[in-house]
N, C-alpha and C positions, 0 to 999 in steps of 0.2 A: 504494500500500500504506500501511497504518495505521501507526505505532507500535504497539509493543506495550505495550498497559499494565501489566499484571505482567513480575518480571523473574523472572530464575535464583536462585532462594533463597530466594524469597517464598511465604510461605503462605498460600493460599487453598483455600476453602472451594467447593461449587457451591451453585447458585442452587436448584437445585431437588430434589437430593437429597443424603442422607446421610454425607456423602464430604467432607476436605479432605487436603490434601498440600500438599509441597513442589514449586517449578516446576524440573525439570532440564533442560526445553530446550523453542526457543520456534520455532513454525513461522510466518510471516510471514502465512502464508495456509495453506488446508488442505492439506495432503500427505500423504492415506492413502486408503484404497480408496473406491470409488464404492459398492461392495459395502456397506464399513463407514457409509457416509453414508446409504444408502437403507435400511436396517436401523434407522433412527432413525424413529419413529414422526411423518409431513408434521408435524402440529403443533407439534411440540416440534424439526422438525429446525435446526441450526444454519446459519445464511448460510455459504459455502467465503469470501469474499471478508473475511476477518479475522483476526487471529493466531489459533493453536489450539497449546494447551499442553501438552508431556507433565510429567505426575506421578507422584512416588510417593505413591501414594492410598493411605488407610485409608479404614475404615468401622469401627463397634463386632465386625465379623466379622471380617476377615481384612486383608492386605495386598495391594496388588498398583500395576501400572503405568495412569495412565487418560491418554487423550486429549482434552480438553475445547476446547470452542470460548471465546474471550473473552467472549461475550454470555453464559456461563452457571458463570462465576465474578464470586466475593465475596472481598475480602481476609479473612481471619480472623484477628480481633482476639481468640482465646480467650485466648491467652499459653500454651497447652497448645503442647508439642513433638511434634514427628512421632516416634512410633516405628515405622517403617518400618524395617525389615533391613538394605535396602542407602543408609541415610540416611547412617551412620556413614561408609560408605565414600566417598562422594560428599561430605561437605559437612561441614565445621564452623559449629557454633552461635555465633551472635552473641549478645552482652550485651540487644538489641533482641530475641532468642527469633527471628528472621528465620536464616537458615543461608548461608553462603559458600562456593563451591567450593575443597576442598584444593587446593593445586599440583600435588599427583598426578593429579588429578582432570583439569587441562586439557591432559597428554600424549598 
């Protein structure tokens, strides 16, 4: 297994679409449905054999939770903050614009 190269608190952005968030948790390799992997268009689908990231995602529409594979994020150097709902709850902002889990957070 890889290292993971983004951590918990890191914002990134994706490679190929519209979308950046905050990382809340980091899966070593893939762990979600075979369902949800084969719904991913062969071209574009991600290798299961490397971390894959849950976020809380924006877009300029709405909020929500996305799964991304590590081939298909970018760190995001905007300095813009996530306004994401449940960011507050999860995580304080660092002086770096990057975000740290409260101590609530890891109970």
């Amino acid at each position: 297994m890889r290292e993971a190269k983004f951590s918990i608190g890191q914002v990134v952005r994706h490679r190929h679409f519209p979308f950046r968030g905050v990382v809340f948790d980091v899966d070593p390799e893939f762990s979600n449905t075979d369902e949800w992997l084969a719904a991913i268009p062969e071209p574009i689908r991600p290798r299961r054999d490397q971390p894959f990231y849950r976020l809380l995602a924006e877009n300029a529409e709405s909020h929500y939770e996305a799964y991304v594979s590590e081939q298909n994020l970018l760190p995001d150097d905007s300095d813009e903050p996530i306004s994401h709902p449940q960011v507050d709850l999860l995580f304080e902002e660092t002086d770096d614009g990057s975000y740290k889990l409260k101590p609530s957070s890891l109970n």
